[in-house]
N, C-alpha and C positions, 0 to 999 in steps of 0.2 A: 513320618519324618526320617533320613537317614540318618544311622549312626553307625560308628563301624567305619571302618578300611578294608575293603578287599584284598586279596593279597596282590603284590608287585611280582612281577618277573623281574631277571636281572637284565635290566637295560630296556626297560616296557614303564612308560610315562603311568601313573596314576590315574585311575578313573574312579570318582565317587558314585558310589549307586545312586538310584533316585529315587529308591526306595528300599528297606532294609528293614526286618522281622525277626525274631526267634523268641528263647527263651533266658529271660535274665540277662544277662553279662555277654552270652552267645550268640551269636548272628546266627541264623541258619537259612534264611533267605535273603536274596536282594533282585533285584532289577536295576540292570546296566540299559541303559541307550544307546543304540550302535548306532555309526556314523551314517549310514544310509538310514535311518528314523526308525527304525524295527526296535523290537527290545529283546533282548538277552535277559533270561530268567537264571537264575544260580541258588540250588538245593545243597545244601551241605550235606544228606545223606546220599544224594545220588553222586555228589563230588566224589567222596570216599570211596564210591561201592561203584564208580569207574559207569552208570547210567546215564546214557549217551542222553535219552528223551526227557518230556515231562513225564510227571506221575501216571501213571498205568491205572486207569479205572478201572478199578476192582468190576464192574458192571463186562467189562469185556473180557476176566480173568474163564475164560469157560472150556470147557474139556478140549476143543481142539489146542488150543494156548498152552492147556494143562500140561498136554499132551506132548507137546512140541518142548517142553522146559523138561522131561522127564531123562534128556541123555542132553547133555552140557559140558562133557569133561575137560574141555578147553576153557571154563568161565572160572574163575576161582569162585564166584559166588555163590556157583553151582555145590560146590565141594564143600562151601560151608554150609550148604541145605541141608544137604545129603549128610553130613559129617552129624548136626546137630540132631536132625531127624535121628539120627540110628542113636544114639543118649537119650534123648526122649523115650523114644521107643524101648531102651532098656532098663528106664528109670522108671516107666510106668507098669513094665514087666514083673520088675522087683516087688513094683506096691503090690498087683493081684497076688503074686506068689504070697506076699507078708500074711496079706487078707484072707486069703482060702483057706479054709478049715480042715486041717489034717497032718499030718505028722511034722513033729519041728525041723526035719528034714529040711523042708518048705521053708523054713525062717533062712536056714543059714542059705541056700537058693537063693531066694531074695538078696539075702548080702551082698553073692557075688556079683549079682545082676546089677544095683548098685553102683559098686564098683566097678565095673565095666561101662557102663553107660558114664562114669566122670569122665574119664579117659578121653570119648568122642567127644565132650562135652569142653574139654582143654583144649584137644586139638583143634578146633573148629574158632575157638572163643581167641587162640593164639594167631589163626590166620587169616583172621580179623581185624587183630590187632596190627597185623603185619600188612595188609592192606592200609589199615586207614593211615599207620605213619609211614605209608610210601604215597601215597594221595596224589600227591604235588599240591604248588598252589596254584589257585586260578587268576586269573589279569583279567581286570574287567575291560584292559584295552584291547583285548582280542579275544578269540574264541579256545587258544590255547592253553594246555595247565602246562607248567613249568614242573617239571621233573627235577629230582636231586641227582646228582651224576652218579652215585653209587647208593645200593638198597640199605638201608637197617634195620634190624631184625625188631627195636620195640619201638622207637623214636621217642619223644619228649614233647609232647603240645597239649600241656594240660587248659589251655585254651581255647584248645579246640572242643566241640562238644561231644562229635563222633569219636574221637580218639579217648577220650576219657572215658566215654561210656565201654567204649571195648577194653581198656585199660582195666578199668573197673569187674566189666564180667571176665576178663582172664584170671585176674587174681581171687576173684568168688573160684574160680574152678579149680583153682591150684589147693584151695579152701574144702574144697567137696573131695576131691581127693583122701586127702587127709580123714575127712570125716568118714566117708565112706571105708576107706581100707579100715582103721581101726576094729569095728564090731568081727572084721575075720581075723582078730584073735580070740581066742577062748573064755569064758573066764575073769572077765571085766567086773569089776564092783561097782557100784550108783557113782562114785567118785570118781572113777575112770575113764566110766561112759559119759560123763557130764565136762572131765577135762579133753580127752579124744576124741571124742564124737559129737556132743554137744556144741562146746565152744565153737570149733572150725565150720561146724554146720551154721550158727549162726551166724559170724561171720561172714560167713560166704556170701546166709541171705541176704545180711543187711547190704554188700555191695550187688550184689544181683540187682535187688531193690532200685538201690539208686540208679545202679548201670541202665535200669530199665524204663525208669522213670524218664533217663538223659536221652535215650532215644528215641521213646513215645514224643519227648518235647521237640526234638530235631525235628521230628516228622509234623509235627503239629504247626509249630512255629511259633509258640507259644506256651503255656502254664498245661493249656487244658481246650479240646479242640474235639468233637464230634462230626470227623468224616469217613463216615461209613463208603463213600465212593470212592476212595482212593488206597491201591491196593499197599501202598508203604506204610498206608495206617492199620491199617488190619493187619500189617505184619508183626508191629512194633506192639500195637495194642492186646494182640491174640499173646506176643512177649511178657509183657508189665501182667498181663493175668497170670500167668504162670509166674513170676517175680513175685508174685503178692501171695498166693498158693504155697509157694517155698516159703516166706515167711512165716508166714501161720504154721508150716511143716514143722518148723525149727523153733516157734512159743514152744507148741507140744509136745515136744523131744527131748523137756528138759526131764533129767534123772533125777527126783526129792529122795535123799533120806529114806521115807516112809511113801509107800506108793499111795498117787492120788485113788480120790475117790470115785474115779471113772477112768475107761480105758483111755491116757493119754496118749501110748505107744497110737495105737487103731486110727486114733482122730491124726495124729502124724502124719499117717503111712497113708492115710486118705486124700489128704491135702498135697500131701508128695503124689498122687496119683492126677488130681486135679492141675496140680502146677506142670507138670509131666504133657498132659494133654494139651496146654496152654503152649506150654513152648510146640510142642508138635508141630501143631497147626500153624505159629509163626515157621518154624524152618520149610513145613513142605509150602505154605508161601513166598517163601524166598525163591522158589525156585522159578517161577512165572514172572514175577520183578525181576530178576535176572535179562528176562526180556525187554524191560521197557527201551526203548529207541532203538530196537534191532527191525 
């Protein structure tokens, strides 16, 4: 059943879809009827992320594709592959350093790595945002999206699903930040490390979480949705594992008083390894979706 309103262009008649899907309160699909009997399909994540085709089956994602999405520097989508890939990459860098067994040298290594990898982790998560609130909107009366006459740098459409959930993972990052610089000061006490490090890590995951959940569901269309054939799902979903990864990072992270009874720091910096390789693998698949309808 439809529900939902498409968006109107300025001076572009109304057309109701004839069919309309997502998650909750969120539209994220519909189908238009075009005046010659065809139908026009419309994906709120490919809207946002400027994807001209349908959904890219994951089944044709294969090394020549791969291959062809590995230099893009004209796509912004490309940049935020590539942006988020090198965060992962040094966030997972961090955990082997934590984990290796050998001088504490190594720990504070890890730190920096940490903190370095939030960094790309901001930028990427910011020009995202900065996409999805430049989007435009789309008129199901034509094939057109209606542009705003000038860019903004965050926008306001907590309505939207995509923009929320990037909304959401910008401010986890500004979050990781925080948490991450702190530990390279010296000298922290269990109270310290629990109000610097701890709280903002949390934080952060819980919106990561959600951020991640809001775009698994975009892509889904729905609550909850197994398709392995479709490479925006594996983007999103390879995401929300590493979203859940980080959470679990950040139970274990917490500083007692009195130290627990098993290595909590280890099971942490574990799971930040795991969460680490979950996003990876979503970013360098961003980079072949990048491709779809070219």
């Amino acid at each position: 059943m439809p529900r939902g309103k498409n968006g109107e262009g300025p001076g572009r008649p109304k057309r109701e879809p004839i069919e309309a899907s997502g998650l909750g309160p969120f539209v994220t699909r519909q189908v238009f009827l075009r005046r010659d009997g065809t139908y026009r399909v419309w994906h709120s994540r490919h809207h946002r992320k400027g994807l001209a085709g349908p959904a890219l089956d994951a089944l044709r994602a294969d090394g020549k594709l791969f291959l062809r999405s590995l230099w893009m520097p004209r796509d912004l989508n490309w940049w935020i592959g590539v942006i988020f890939a090198l965060g992962s990459f040094l966030f997972g860098l961090g955990s082997v350093l934590w984990l290796l067994p050998g001088p504490a040298g190594l720990a504070g290594a890890a730190n920096v790595a940490f903190f370095c990898g939030s960094i790309p982790f901001t930028t990427a998560a910011y020009l995202q945002l900065y996409q999805a609130a430049n989007a435009g909107e789309f008129s199901g009366a034509s094939e057109e999206v209606v542009h705003e006459a000038r860019r903004v740098l965050f926008g306001w459409a907590p309505r939207s699903i995509g923009w929320l959930s990037c909304a959401l993972q910008f401010v986890g990052t500004v979050f990781f930040n925080a948490s991450t610089l702190a530990p390279l000061v010296p000298g922290l006490d269990w109270l310290q490390q629990d109000v610097w490090v701890w709280a903002p890590d949390f934080a952060g995951s819980v919106l990561f979480l959600a951020s991640g959940y809001l775009a698994f569901g975009e892509t889904c269309h729905a609550f909850w949705k197994w398709d392995p054939s479709n490479l925006s799902w594996w983007v999103t979903f390879t995401n929300l594992i590493g979203c859940i990864a980080f959470m679990a990072s950040a139970a274990f992270a917490f500083v007692p008083p009195h130290p627990f009874a098993f290595d909590a720091a280890a099971a942490s910096v574990v799971f930040t390894l795991i969460g680490a390789a979950g996003f990876f693998a979503g970013s360098v698949l961003l980079l072949p979706e990048a491709l779809a309808g070219r």
